[in-house]
C-alpha positions as CSV (number, residue, x, y, z in Angstrom):
1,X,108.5,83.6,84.9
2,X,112.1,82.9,85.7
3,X,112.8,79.2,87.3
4,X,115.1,80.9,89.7
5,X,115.3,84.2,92.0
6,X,118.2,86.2,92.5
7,X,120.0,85.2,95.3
8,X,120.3,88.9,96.3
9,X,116.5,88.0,97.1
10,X,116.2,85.3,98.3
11,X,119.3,86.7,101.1
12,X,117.3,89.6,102.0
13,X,114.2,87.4,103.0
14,X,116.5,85.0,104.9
15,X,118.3,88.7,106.8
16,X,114.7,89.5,107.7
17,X,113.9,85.4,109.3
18,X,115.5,83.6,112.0
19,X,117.8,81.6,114.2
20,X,117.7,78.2,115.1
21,X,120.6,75.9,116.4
22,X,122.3,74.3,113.1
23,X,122.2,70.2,113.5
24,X,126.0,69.3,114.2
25,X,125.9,66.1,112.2
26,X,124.9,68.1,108.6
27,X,127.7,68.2,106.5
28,X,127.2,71.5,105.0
29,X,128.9,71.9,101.9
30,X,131.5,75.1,101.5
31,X,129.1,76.4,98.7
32,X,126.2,76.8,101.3
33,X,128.4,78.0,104.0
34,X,129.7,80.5,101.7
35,X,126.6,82.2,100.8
36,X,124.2,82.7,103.6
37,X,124.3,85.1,106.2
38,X,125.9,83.9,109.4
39,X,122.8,84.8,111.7
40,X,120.4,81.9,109.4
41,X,120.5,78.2,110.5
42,X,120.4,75.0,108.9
43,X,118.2,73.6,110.0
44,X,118.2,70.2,107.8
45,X,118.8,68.8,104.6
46,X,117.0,66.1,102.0
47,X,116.8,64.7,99.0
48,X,115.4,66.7,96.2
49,X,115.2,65.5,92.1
50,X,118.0,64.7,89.9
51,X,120.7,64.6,92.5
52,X,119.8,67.6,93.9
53,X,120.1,68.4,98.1
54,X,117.6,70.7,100.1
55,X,118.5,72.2,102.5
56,X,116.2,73.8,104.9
57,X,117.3,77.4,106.6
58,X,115.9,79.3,109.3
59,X,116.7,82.9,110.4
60,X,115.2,84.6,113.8
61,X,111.5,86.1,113.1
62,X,110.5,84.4,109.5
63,X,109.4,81.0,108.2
64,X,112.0,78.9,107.0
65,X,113.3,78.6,103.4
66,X,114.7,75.9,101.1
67,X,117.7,76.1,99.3
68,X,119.4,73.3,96.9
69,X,123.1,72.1,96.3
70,X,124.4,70.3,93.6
71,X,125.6,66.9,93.3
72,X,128.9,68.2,92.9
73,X,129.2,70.5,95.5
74,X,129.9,73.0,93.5
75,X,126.9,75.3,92.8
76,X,123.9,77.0,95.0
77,X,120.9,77.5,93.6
78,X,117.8,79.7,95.5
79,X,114.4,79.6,93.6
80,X,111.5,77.3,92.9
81,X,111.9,74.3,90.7
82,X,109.7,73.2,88.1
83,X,108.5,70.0,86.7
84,X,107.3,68.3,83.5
85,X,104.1,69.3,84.1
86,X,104.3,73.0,85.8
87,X,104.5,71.7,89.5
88,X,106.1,73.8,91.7
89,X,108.1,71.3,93.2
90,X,109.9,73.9,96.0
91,X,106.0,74.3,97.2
92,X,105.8,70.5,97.8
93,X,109.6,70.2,99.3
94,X,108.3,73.6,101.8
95,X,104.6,72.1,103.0
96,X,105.9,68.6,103.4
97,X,108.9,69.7,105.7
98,X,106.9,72.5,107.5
99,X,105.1,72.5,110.5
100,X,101.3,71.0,110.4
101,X,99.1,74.4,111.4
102,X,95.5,75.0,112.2
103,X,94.8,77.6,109.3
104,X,91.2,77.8,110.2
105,X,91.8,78.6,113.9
106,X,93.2,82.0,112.9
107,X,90.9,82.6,110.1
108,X,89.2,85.2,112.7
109,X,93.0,86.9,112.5
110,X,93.3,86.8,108.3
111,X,89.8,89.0,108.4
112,X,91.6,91.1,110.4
113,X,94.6,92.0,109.0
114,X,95.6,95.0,107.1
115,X,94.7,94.4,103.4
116,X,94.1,96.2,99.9
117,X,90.8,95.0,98.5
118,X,90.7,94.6,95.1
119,X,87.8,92.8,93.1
120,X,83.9,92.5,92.8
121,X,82.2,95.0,95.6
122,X,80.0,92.2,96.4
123,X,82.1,89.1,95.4
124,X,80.8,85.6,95.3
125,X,84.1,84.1,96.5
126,X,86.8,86.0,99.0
127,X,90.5,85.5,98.6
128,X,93.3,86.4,101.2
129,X,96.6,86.7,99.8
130,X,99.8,87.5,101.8
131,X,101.7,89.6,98.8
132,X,105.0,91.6,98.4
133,X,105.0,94.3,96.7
134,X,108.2,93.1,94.7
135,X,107.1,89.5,94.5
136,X,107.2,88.1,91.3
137,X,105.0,85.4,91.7
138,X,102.4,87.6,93.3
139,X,102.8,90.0,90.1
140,X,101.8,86.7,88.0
141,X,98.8,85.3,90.4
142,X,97.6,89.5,90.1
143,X,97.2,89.0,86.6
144,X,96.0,85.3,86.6
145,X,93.0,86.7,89.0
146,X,92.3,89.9,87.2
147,X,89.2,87.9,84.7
148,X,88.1,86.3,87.7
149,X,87.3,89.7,89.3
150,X,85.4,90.3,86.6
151,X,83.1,87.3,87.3
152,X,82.5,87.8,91.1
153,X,85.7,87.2,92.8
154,X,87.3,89.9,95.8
155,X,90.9,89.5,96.6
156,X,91.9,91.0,100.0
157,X,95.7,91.7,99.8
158,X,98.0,91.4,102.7
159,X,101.0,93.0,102.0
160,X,104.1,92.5,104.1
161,X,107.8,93.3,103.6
162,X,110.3,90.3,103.1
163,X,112.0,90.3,99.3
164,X,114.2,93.5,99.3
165,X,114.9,96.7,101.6
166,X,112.0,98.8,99.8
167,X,109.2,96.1,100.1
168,X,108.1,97.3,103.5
169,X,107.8,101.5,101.9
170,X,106.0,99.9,99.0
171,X,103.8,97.7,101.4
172,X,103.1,101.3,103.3
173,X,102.4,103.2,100.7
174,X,99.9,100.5,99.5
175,X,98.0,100.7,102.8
176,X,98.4,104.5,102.9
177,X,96.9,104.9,99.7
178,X,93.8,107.2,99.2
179,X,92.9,104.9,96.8
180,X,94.7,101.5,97.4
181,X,93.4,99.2,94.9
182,X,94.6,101.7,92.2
183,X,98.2,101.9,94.0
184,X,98.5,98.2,93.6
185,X,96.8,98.2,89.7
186,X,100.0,100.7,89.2
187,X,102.1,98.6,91.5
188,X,101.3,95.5,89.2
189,X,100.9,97.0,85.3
190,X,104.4,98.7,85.6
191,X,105.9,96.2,87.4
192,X,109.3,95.3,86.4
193,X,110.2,92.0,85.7
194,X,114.0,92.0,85.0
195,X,114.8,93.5,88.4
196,X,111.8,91.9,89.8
197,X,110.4,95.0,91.5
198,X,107.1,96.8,92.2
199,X,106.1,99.7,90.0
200,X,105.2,102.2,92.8
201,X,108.2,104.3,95.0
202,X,108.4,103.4,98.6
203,X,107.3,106.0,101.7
204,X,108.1,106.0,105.3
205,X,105.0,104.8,106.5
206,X,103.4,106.2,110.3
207,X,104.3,103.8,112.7
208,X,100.8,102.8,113.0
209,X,101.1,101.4,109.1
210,X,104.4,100.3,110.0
211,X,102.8,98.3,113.0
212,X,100.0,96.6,110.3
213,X,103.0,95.6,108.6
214,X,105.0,93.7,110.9
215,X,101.9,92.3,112.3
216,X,101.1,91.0,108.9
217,X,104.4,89.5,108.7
218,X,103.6,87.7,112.2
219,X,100.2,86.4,111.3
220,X,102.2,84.8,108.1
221,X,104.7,82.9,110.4
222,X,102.1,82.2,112.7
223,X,100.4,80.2,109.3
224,X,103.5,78.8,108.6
225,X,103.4,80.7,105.3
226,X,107.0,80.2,104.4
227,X,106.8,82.8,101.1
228,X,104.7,84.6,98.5
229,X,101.8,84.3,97.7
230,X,100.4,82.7,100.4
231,X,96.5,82.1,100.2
232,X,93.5,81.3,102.2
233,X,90.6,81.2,101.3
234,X,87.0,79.0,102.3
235,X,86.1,75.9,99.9
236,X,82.4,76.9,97.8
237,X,80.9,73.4,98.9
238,X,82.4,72.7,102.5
239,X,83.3,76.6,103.2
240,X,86.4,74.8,105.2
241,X,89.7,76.9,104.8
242,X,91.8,76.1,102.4
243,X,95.4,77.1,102.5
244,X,98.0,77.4,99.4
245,X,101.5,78.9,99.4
246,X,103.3,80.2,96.3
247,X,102.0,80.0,92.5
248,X,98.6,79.0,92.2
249,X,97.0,77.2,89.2
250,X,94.4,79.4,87.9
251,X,91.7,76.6,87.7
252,X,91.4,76.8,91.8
253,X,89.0,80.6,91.3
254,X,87.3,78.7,89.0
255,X,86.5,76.1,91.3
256,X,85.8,78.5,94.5
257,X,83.8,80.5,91.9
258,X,81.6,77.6,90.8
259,X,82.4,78.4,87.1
260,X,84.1,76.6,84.1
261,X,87.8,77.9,83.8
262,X,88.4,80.9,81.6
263,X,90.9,81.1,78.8
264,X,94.2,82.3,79.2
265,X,96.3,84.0,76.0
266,X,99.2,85.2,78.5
267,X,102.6,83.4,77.3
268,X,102.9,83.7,81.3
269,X,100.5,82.2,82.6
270,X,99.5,79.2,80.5
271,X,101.9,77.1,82.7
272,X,99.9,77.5,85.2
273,X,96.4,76.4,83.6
């Protein structure tokens, strides 16, 4: 896994979000200004590690995003950070500045979005996970789950279109799939990492499939699911919904499975254990 996305990414999600009046009082650095479209908003900034500024942007439809700047000024950097000890420190920044949502209020609405199901046929333990097809983190949680699915778990994929201009014809052609599940195995085993995109060719999908798609993409806001992967899911003991958004930790299928954690031998995926 790279510590940061291409910006050409990260700029096509943004292009697909939002607009919101800028605050007047943020002094925006020229690096910032420079490099994001002129319909997104910034929205607000903070202070992030080692002299580091967030910056929170908002487009018109999407969730919003963070961004960093330098101490310097100088440099713009789009992607997650990483601690010490594997923590996704971009997820903390995003849930602690988002909006508080009622997840299990539109739990009715997850069950009935347009998904890929992939998994046990009669699973133990039901995931929901909003996916793009050229989503590299979604790549990695699809091969973090793929043991687990062996031991009882079902993963219901919502795909939606944000990360480049194909992910909505790859997100059709997942849905339009005689046989979905093995569309998104070829999506996911011929993935490629170095351009970060999703080993199956786009369509132009009915506009029924196109319709699933964009209403996929409105549930997620709705969530306040600001990227991918975006999970829910119900807890084993409480069955209360349990929300997550971007890289999960492997050990959490474990838990909703009731079993011990299994091993991991990806080079991958063992920072995420």
């Amino acid at each position: 896994m790279r510590l940061l996305r291409s910006m050409r990414s990260l700029l096509c999600v943004l292009a697909l979000t939002g607009s919101i009046p800028a605050l007047a009082d943020l002094a925006i650095p020229p690096v910032l200004a420079a490099n994001i479209p002129k319909e997104i908003a910034v929205v607000r900034s903070f202070q992030a590690v080692d002299g580091l500024t967030g910056w929170v942007v908002q487009g018109p439809k999407g969730p919003p995003d963070i961004v960093y700047t330098t101490a310097d000024g100088k440099y713009l950097i789009a992607g997650h950070i990483l601690d010490q000890s594997r923590q996704d420190l971009s997820s903390v920044y995003a849930q602690a500045m988002a909006p508080k949502i009622d997840v299990a209020a539109l739990w009715p609405k997850i069950e009935q979005t347009a998904y890929v199901v992939e998994g046990a046929r009669r699973p133990k333990a039901i995931v929901y996970a909003f996916m793009d097809p050229n989503c590299i983190y979604c790549h990695l949680l699809w091969k973090a789950v793929q043991p687990y699915e062996k031991k009882g778990l079902q993963v219901r994929w919502i795909p939606v279109g944000l990360l480049k201009p194909d992910s909505g014809g790859k997100a059709a052609a997942l849905l339009e799939a005689k046989d979905p599940a093995g569309v998104m195995r070829t999506l996911q085993t011929k993935y490629q990492e170095a351009s970060e995109s999703g080993g199956i060719a786009p369509i132009k999908g009915s506009a029924t499939t196109d319709a699933k798609i964009r209403s996929n993409g409105e549930l997620m806001k709705a969530l306040g699911f600001y990227g991918t992967p975006s999970l829910a899911y119900r807890d084993a003991g409480t069955q209360e919904v349990v929300s997550s958004i971007g890289m999960a930790k492997a050990s959490f299928v474990a838990k909703i499975l009731d079993i011990p954690e299994l091993p991991v031998s990806d080079p991958e995926l063992k920072r995420y254990q």
